[in-house]
N, C-alpha and C positions, 0 to 999 in steps of 0.2 A: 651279237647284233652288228650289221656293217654298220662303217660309217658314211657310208656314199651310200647319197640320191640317186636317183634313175629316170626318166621321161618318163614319161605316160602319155598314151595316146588319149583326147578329148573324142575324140574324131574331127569332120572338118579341115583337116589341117592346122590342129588346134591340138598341143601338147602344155606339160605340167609338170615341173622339175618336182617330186616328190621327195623327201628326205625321209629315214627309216625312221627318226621317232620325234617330236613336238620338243616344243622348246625354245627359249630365247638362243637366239642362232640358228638355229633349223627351221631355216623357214625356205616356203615354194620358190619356184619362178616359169615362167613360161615362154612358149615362141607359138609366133602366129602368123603361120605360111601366108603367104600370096603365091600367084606362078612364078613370080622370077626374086621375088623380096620376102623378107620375114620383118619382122619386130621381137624383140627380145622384153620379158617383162622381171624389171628386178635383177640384182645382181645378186650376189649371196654374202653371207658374214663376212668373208672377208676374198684378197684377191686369188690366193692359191683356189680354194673351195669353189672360187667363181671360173676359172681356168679349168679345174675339173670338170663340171656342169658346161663349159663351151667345147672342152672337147669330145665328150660325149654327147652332144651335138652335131657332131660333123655329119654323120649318115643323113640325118633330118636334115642338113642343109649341102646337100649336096646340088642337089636343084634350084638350089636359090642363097639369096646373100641377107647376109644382118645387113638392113636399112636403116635401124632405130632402134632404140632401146629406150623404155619409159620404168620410171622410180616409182612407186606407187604410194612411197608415203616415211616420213623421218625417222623410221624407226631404224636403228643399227643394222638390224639383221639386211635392211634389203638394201644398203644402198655402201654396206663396210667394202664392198668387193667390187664396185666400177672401176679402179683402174687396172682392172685385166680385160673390159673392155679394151677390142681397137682403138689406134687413138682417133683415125679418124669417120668415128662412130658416132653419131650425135645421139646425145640424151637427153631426155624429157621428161620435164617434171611440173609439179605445182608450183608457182611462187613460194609459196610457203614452206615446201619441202627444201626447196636450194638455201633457204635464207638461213634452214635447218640444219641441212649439211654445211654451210660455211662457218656455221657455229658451232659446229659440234668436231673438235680433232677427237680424234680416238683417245687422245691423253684425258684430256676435261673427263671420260667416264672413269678413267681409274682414279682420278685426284678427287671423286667424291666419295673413294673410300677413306681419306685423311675427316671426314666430316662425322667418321662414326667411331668414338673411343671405344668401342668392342670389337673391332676388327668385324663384326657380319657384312659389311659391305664387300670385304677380299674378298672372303672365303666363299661370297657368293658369285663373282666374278669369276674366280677361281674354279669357279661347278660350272658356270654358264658361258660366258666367252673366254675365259684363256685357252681351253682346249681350242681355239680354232687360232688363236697365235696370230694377232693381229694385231699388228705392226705400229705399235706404238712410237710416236715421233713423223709418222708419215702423214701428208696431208693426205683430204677427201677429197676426190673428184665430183666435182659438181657439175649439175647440167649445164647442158650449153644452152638447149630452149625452154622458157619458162611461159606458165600462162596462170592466167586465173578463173574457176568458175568450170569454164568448159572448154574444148580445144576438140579436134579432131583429125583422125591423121589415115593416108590411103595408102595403102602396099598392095600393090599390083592389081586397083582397082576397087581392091576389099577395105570396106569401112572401118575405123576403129573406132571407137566415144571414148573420151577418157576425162569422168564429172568427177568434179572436187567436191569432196561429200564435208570434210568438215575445215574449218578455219586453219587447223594446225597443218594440213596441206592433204593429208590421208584422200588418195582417189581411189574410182574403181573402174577398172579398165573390161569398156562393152563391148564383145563382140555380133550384134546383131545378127546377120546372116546365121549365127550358128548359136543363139539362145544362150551364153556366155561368159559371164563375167570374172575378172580377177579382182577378188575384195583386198589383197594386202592385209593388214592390219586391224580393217572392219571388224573382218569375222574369223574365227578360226573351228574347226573340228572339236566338239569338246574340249575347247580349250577356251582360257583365260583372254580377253584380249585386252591390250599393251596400252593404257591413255594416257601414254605419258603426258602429252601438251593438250589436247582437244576435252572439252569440258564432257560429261555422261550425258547428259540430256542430247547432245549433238552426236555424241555415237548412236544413241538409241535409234535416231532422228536417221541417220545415215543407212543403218541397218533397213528400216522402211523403205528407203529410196531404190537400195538396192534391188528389195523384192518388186517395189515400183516398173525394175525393168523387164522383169517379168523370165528372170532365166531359168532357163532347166536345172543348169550345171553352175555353179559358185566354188571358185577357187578361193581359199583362204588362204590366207599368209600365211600358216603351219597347218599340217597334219594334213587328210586325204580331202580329194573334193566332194563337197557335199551340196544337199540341194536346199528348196527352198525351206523347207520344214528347218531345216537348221540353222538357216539365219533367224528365222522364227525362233527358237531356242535362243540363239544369240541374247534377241531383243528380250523374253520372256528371265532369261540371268538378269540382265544390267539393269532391267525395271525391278527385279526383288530385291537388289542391289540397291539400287534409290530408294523404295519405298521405304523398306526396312532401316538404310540408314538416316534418311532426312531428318525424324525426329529427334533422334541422339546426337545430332553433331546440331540441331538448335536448342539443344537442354546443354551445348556446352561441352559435350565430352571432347574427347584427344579423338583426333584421327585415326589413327594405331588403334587405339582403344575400342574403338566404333567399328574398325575394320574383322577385329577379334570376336565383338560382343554376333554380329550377323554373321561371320564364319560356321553356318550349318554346313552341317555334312554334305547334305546337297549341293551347296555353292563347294564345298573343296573336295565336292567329286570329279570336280574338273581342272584340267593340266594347269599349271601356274596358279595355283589358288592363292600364292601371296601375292599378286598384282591385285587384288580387292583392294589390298592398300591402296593404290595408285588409282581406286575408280573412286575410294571416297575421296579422297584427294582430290577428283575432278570434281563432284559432286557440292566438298567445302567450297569449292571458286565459284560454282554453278549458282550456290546459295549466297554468295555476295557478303560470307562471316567472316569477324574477327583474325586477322594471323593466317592467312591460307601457306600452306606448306609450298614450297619452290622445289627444284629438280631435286640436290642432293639429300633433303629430309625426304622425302619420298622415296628414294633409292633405299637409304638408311631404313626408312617404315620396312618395304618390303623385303630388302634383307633380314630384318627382326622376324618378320613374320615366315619367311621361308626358316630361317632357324628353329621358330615354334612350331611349324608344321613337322619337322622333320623327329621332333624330340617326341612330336606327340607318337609318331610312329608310322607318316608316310612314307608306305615303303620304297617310292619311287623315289624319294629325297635324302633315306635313313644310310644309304650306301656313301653317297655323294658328301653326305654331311660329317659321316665316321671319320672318310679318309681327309675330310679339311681337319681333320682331329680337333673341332667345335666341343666346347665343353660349355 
């Protein structure tokens, strides 16, 4: 399998950095023509991978120039690689997104491996961002414009929306004229999606909003773009995900433990099935109990849990996990 992404035509003047297979790091991004301007959506894991993705760009903007480039949400994956953005490139973001990036050096994620005496926090690091070699000691470029709520932006006439769906900054960038949108982190392809900071009830909530606007085409922050039926899916996970865990994390159980007990096959038929950890984890805050878990026990959970997935015999995980030589 390569490791290079490729464009994809939306139509419209409306492309989608696709990456060959899901995953924390492998995540989309986009460019959205006007006649003489573009916008760029998302940078990639980190700056090299993002330098790749703009120069395979060049054909597509041959007729026109980056005018902007919008974050769509604090997650690593889309914001490790702006400074291979131009510098003088403005970028735009949620409030909450930048306040995200200023807080988050690339170091702070590997120092919450010191929080787990099993070592599963490396060795899943190890599987999921060190292969992209980012640059640990370097700061983050942060936006230059920030807004909250709603904002709007014009390239070469053509409208952009770009609504802030949940508190933790997560937007989704609307293209109107062409039935459009880029969810980021919202939503992904069969796959898991990432709540690190934003509570489940407000992703679910987001997911709605989405279909709200009523698009053909939905870009996800990983895997191929899908339409609405699958943000459907989306919401249709993270509610069996609530319902199923609500009652056991208020009879008291452990997190981890809760996350395990609703781990059916059906929920870890989908990509990242240890980030269930990290939606009951949204779910214990949602519920206002006892002790809610912060960043690095949450990381810690779902390391654990990606190590039990792997032992149990996900094949997608049993390769990756061999060669951290995990016992």
């Amino acid at each position: 399998m390569t490791d290079h992404g490729a464009w994809r035509s939306l139509g419209d003047d409306i492309y989608t950095f696709v990456q060959p297979q899901q995953g924390w790091g492998w995540s989309n991004a986009g460019l959205i023509k006007g006649a003489k301007s573009a916008a760029a959506v998302d940078s990639l894991i980190s700056p090299t991978k993002t330098t790749e993705m703009l120069t395979a760009a060049s054909q597509l903007l041959a007729d026109c120039a980056l005018s902007v480039a919008v974050i769509t949400g604090p997650d690593a994956s889309h914001h490790f690689g702006n400074s291979a953005f131009p510098r003088d490139l403005p970028i735009v973001s949620s409030e909450a997104t930048a306040a995200a990036i200023a807080g988050q050096p690339i170091d702070r994620i590997f120092d919450f491996a010191k929080e787990d005496p099993h070592g599963r926090v490396h060795a899943y690091l190890a599987a999921t961002l060190l292969p992209f070699k980012p640059r640990v000691g370097e700061a983050l470029r942060p936006p230059d414009t920030v807004f909250n709520e709603r904002h709007r932006l014009t390239i070469s006439g053509r409208e952009i929306g770009l609504h802030q769906l949940c508190e933790s900054g997560e937007i989704a960038v609307h293209i109107p004229d062409a039935d459009i949108v880029f969810a980021g982190e919202l939503c992904r392809s069969n796959g898991t999606p990432a709540p690190w900071a934003s509570s489940l009830s407000e992703r679910i909530h987001a997911c709605r909003e989405i279909l709200d606007l009523k698009p053909n085409i939905v870009v996800p922050g990983h895997g191929p773009p899908i339409g609405r039926l699958a943000v459907d899916d989306t919401v249709a996970f993270l509610t069996e995900v609530r319902n199923a865990a609500t009652p056991l994390l208020e009879e008291g159980l452990r997190i981890d433990r809760v996350a395990e007990i609703i781990s059916t096959p059906k929920l870890l038929s989908w990509t990242e099935a240890e980030w269930i950890v990290s939606h009951v984890a949204a779910l214990h805050r949602d519920l206002r109990l006892a002790d809610p878990w912060i960043a690095p026990q949450v990381l810690v959970g779902v390391a654990e849990a990606w190590h039990r997935n792997a032992q149990a015999g996900d094949s997608s995980l049993q390769v990756i996990h061999d060669a951290c030589h995990i016992s």
